[in-house]
C-alpha positions in Angstrom: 106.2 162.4 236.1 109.5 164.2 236.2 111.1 161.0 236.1 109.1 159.7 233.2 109.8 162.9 231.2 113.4 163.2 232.0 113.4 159.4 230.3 111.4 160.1 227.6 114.2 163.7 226.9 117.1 160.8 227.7 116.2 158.4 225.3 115.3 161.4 222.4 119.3 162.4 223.0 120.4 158.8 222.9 118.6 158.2 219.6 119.7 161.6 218.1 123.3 160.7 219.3 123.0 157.2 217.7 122.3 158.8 214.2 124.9 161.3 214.6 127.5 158.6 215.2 126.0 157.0 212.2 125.8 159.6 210.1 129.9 159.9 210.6 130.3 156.6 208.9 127.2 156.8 206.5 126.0 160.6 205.6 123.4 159.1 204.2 121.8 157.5 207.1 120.3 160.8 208.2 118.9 162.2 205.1 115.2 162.6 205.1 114.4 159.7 202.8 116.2 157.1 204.9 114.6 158.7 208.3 111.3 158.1 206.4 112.3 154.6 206.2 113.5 154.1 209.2 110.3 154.9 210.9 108.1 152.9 208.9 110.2 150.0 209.3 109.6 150.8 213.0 106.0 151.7 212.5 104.6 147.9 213.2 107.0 147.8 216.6 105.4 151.5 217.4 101.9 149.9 217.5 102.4 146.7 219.0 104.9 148.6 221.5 101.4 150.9 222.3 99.6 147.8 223.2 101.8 145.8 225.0 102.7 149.5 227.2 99.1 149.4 228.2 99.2 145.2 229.1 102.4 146.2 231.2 100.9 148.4 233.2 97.7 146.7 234.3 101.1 144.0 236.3 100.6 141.6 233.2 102.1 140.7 229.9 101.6 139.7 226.5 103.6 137.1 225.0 101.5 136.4 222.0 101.1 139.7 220.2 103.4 138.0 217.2 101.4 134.8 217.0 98.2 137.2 216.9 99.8 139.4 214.1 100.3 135.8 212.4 97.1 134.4 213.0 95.3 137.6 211.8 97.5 138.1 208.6 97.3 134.5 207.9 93.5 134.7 207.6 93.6 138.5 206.0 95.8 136.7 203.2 93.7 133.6 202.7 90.2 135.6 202.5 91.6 137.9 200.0 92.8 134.8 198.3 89.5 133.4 198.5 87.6 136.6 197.4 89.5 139.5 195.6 87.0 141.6 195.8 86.5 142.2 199.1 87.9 145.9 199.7 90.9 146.4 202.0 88.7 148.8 204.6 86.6 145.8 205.1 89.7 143.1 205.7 91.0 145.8 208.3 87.8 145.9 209.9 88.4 142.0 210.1 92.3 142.2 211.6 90.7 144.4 213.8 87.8 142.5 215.1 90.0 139.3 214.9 93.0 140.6 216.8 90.7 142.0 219.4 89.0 139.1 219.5 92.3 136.8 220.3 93.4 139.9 223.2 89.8 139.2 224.6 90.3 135.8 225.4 93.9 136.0 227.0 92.1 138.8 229.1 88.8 136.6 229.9 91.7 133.9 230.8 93.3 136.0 233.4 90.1 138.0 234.9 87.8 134.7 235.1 89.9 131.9 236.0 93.0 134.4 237.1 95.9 132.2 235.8 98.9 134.4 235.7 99.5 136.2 232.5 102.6 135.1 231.7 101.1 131.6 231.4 98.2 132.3 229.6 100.0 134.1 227.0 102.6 131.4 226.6 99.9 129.2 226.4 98.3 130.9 223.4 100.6 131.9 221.6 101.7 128.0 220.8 98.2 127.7 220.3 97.4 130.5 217.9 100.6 129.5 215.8 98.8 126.3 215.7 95.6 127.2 214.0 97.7 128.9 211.7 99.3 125.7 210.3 96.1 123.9 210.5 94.0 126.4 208.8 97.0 126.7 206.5 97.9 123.2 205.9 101.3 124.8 206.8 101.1 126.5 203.0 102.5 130.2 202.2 100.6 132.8 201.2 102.5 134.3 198.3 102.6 137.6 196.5 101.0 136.5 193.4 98.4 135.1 195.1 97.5 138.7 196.7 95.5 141.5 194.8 97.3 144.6 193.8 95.2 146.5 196.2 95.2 144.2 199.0 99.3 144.7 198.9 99.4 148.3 197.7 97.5 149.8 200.8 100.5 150.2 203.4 102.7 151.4 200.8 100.7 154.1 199.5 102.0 157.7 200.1 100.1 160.8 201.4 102.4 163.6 201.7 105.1 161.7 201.5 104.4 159.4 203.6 103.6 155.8 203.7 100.4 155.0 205.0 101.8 152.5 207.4 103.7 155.4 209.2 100.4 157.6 209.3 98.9 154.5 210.8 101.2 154.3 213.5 100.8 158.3 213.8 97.4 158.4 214.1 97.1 155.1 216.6 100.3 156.9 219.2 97.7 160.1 219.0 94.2 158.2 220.1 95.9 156.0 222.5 97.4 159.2 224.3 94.1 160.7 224.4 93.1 157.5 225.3 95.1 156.6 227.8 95.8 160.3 229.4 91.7 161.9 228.6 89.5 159.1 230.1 88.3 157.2 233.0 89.5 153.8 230.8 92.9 154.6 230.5 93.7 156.3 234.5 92.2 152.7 235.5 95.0 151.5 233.3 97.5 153.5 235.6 95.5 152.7 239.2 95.6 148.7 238.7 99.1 149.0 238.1 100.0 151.4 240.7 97.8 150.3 243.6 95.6 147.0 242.5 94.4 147.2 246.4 93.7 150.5 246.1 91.9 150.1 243.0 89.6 148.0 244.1 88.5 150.8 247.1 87.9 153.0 244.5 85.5 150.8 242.5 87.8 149.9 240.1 87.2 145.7 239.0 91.3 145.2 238.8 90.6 142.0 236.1 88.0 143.3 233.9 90.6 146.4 233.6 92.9 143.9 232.5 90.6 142.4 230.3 90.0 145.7 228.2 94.1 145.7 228.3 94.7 142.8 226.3 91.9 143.4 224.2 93.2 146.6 222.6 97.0 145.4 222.5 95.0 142.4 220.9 93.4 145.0 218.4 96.7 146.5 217.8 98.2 143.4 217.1 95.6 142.6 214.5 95.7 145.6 212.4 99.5 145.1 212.4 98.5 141.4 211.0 97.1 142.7 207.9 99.5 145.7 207.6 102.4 143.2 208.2 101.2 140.6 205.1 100.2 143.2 202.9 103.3 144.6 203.5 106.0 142.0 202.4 103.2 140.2 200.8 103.9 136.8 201.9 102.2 134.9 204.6 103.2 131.7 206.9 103.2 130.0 210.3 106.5 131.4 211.7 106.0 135.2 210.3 107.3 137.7 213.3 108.7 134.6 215.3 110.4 136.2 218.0 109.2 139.5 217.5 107.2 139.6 221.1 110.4 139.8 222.6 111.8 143.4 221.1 108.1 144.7 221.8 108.8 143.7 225.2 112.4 145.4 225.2 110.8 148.8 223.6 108.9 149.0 226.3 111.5 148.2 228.7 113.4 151.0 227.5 110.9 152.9 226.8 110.8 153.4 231.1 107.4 151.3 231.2 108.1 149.8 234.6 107.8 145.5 234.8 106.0 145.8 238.1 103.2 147.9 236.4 101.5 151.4 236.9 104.4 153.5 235.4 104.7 154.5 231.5 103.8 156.8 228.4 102.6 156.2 224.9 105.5 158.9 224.5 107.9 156.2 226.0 106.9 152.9 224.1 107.1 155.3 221.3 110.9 156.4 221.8 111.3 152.8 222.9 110.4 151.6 219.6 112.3 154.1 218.2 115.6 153.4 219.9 115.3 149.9 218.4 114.0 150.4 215.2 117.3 152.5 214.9 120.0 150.1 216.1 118.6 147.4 214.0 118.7 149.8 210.6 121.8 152.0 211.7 124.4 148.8 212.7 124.1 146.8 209.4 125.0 150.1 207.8 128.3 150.2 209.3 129.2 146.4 209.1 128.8 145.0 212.6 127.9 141.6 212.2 124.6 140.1 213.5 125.6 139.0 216.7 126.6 142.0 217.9 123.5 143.6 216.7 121.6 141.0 219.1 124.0 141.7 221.6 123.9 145.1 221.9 120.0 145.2 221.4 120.5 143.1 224.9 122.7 145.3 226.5 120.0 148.3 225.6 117.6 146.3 228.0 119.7 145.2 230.6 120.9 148.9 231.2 117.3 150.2 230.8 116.0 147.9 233.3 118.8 148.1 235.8 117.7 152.5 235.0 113.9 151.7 236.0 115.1 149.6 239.0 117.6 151.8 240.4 115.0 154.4 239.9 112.2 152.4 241.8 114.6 152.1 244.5 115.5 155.9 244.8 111.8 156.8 245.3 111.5 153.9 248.2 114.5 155.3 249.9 112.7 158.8 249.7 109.7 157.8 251.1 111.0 155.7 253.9 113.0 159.2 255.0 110.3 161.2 254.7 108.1 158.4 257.5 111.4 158.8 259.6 111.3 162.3 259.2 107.9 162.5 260.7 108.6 160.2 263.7 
């Protein structure tokens, strides 16, 4: 834990010294209006960052959170389409159910027939982009097509803030009850940690896995609706490629590849640290490529960090057994 906090107060400094380097060429960047913005651009990262934080830690992964968020704002956008009426808590319900239900079977894929996750994901994640042009007909989903309430929902303010950042808000709070309050969520932690050991303590390693890709499933289905409602526009390749910077948040977030150690706290900053970069560098003119570029150095240095660190702890507990002898 002293580890994982001492990341968590690392990567709080690096983001506050990111702005502050900012702010020297753009005083604007860290007035309170633009932090607002900042962090509900980030907000969709945040939640799918939460979910794929919990998949990491059970040893898997998730590779089609983005083709979920597709799939399930593809079909948010066609029923309201199709039916006007139908009132935006109702089509959230739906993302919900719908995302959870696409997590469900990538988890029922790797507890029941235990194919590793990494190819199940793949797998679906061609396939869920797939439904989305046949239920499509490969068509966009346009703005004018949407109701006014469908699209106004995420951009509403309540004390001046958008209700796509209270979502994220209020998701990063029950998942860290969630994850740190019940039996559920220290299963989360054992299967990572100590599958074997897991197992003594009546632990069923897949069906733990299971419930993991369900709920980053869920996550990834209300960002679906909040996501087309958003930018009100939906198609096949919405969020193509975006798996791959949840995956880095966590990275740097100090959720550890080989499973069992992380914080919602850390996928949170993770996101964060991102969702920053990718707002602060356009600001002062560094071109695209370098963005991506230094986005990828952000992730090589945080995993060579959670490496050297794994190996550090091995070294001190192999002294410790000589000690004893």
């Amino acid at each position: 834990m002293h580890i994982l906090k001492s990341r968590e107060m690392i990567l709080t400094g690096a983001i506050v010294v990111l702005m502050g380097l900012v702010a020297t060429r753009f005083p604007g960047f860290i007035a309170p209006h633009n932090l607002v913005a900042v962090f509900n651009d980030t907000s969709p990262l945040i939640l799918l960052a939460i979910g794929q934080m919990i998949v990491i830690l059970t040893k898997c992964i998730d590779l089609s959170v983005a083709a979920n968020l597709a799939l399930t704002g593809m079909v948010c956008a066609m029923i309201n389409v199709a039916a006007p009426g139908v009132p935006v808590p109702i089509i959230i319900a739906i993302a919900v159910g719908l995302g959870a239900i696409l997590g469900a079977f990538n988890g029922i894929l790797v507890w029941k027939l235990d194919i590793p996750p990494i190819v199940v994901t793949l797998g679906t994640m061609t396939i869920f982009r797939g439904v989305i042009f046949l239920i499509s007909d490969g068509k966009w989903v346009n703005s004018h097509e949407m109701s006014p309430a469908f699209k106004a929902f995420p951009r509403a303010d309540f004390l001046s803030l958008p209700m796509l950042s209270w979502i994220a808000i209020l998701m990063t709070v029950i998942f860290f009850v969630l994850m740190t309050r019940t039996t559920l969520g220290r299963s989360f932690y054992a299967v990572g940690g100590n599958p074997h050991a897991a197992v003594y303590t009546g632990i069923d390693v897949g069906k733990s896995q299971f419930w993991a890709f369900t709920l980053s499933g869920a996550l990834a289905g209300l960002v679906g609706y909040l996501w087309v409602s958003r930018y009100a526009v939906a198609y096949v390749d919405i969020a193509l490629g975006f798996e791959l910077d949840v995956v880095a948040a966590c990275v740097i977030g100090g959720i550890a590849i080989s499973g069992g150690i992380g914080s919602i706290g850390g996928a949170v900053l993770g996101a964060l640290f991102l969702g920053v970069i990718k707002n602060a560098l356009p600001v002062v003119n560094i071109s695209p490529f370098w963005q991506m570029a230094i986005s990828g150095s952000a992730i090589i240095i945080a995993i060579a960090v959670n490496t050297r660190a794994g190996r550090t702890k091995g070294r001190i507990i192999l002294k410790n057994a000589e000690a004893a002898q």
